[in-house]
N, C-alpha and C positions, 0 to 999 in steps of 0.2 A: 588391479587393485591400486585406489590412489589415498593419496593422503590422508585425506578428507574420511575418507570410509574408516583409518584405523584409531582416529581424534574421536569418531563418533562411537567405536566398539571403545575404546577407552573410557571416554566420558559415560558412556551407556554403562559399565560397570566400575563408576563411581570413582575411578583413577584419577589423580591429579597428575600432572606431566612431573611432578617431582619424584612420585610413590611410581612412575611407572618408569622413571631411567634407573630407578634402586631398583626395579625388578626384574630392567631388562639388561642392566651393566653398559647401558649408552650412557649420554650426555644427556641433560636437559636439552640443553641447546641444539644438539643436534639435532633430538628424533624433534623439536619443537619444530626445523626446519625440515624433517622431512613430509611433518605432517600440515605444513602449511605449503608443498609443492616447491620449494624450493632445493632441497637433497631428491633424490631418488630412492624411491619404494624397492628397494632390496627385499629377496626371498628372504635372508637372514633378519631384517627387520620382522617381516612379517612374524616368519618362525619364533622370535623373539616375544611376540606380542601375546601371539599363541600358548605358551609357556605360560606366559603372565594372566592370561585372561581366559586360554582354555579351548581346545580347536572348537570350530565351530564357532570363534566368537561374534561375528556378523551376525545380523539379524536382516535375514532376506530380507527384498522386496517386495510387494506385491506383483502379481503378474497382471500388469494392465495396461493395455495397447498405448494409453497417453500419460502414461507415468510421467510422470517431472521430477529429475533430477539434479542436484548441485554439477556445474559444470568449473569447479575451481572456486580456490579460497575468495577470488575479488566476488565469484558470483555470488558465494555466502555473506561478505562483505557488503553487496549492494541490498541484497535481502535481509540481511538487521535493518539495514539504515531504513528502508521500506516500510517494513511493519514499528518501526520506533515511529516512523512519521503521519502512519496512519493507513498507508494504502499496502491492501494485503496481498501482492502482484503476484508470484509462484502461488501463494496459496487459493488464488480463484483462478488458476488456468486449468488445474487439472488434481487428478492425487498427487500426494508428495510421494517420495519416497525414504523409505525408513532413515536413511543417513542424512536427509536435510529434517527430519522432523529430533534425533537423535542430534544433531549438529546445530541447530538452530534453538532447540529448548534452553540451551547452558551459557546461549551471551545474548539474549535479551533480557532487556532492562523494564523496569514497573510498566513505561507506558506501553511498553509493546503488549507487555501481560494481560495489561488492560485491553486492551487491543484484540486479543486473541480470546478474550471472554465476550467482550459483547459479540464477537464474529462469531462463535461458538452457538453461542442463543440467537443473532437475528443476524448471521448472517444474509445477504440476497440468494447466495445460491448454497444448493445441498453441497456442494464441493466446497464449497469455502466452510459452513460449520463441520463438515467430517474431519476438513485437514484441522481447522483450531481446535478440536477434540483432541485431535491426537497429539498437539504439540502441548494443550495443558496437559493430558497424561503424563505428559514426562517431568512436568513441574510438580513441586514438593508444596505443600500446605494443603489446608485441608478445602479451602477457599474452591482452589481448582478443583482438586477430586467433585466435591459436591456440584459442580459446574457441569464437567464432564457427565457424571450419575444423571443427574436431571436431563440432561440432554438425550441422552441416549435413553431413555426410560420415557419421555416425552414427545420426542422428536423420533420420527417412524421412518420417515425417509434417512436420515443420518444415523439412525440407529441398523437399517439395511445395509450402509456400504460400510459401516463401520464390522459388521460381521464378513460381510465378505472378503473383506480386505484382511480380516484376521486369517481367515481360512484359506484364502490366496496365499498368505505370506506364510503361509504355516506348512500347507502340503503344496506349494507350488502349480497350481490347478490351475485354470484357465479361468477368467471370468467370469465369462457366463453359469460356469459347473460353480461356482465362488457365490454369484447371485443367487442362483439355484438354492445351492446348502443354508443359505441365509435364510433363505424363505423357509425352508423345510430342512433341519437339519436329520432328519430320519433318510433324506437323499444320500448325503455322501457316500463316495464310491468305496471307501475304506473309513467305516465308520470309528473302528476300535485303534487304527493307526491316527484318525483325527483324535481322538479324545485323547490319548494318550500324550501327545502334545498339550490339547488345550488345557490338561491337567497341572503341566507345567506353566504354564502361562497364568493359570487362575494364583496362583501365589508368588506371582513375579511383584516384590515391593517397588518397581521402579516406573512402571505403568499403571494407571488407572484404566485407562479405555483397555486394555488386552485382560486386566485381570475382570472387571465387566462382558466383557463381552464370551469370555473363556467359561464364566459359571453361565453364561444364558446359554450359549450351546452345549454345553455339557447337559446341562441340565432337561432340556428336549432332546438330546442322543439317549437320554436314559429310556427312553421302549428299545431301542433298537439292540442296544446292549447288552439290556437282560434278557433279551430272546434267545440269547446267543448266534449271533448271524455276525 
């Protein structure tokens, strides 16, 4: 567990580093440093966090062979400055992973926004509008939402990995079975253990793309369901 991961479960339930040293009886200042790498990620930190935010507060990640993740604060560092300048560099090498999409949504600034809408709609590659989906999902207004919706209701190809990446991060599945369920959610190996999750998911106020994509699978699980299987 590193920093980075517990700034992003914070941020991701809407915590401000002040509401969260009131909750965990640290220091601003402290967990600020420990969550920029500088202190050391203690079990006690963690467990503290946990209290605050509620086990399980992490939000896997998908399980895919070329996932790309934050490797340290400088690396999130050089990745604002990147997408505020225009070039979307982690976001067209591969999927992101939920703690740089969850870490990066909360300190870009307009142009990057901007940035991450046109890459959303024309993008060059399906990996680059899946990851700008996912990072307007975590943005607030209504501008994005409708960005994301069209996208994925429009776009077939990014509207695919965008499922399966829910269903990956959801039941931990392999890709390919992730691909698989996307195309046909009447596949999954545990239909009623899927839904049950994406039930929660479908009324998450904090995402757009997970709460989209949670009623489209659900919504195709519904033969499998009622059959009772």
């Amino acid at each position: 567990m590193d920093g980075l991961r517990l700034r992003a479960a914070r941020e991701y339930a809407g915590f401000s580093l002040t509401r969260m040293a009131q909750a965990t009886n640290y220091s601003k200042s402290y967990l600020g440093l420990v969550e920029t790498g500088v202190n050391p990620v203690t079990l006690e930190v963690v467990a503290a966090y946990e209290r605050a935010l509620g086990i399980g507060m992490y939000r896997p990640d998908i399980n895919h062979p070329r996932l790309k993740k934050i490797e340290g604060p400088e690396h999130l560092q050089r990745i604002r400055e990147a997408v505020e300048a225009g070039d979307p560099d982690i976001f067209a090498q591969g999927p992101t992973s939920s703690s740089i999409d969850a870490a990066v949504a909360p300190v870009v600034g307009p142009g990057a926004i901007g940035n991450f809408r046109r890459w959303a709609v024309s993008g060059k590659t399906s990996t680059l509008r899946a990851n700008a989906v996912s990072i307007l999902g975590f943005l607030p207004g209504r501008e994005n939402a409708d960005i994301v919706v069209r996208v994925l209701e429009t776009d077939a190809t990014v509207r695919r990995l965008c499922l399966a990446s829910e269903v990956s991060r959801l039941t931990q599945c392999g890709w390919d079975v992730a691909l698989a369920v996307a195309d046909d959610p009447t596949t999954a190996p545990e239909p009623r253990r899927l839904a049950a999750k994406l039930a929660k998911e479908a009324v998450d106020p904090k995402d757009t793309e997970s709460r989209w994509c949670a009623g489209y699978l659900l919504q195709r699980l519904a033969p499998v369901l009622g059959s009772g299987s």
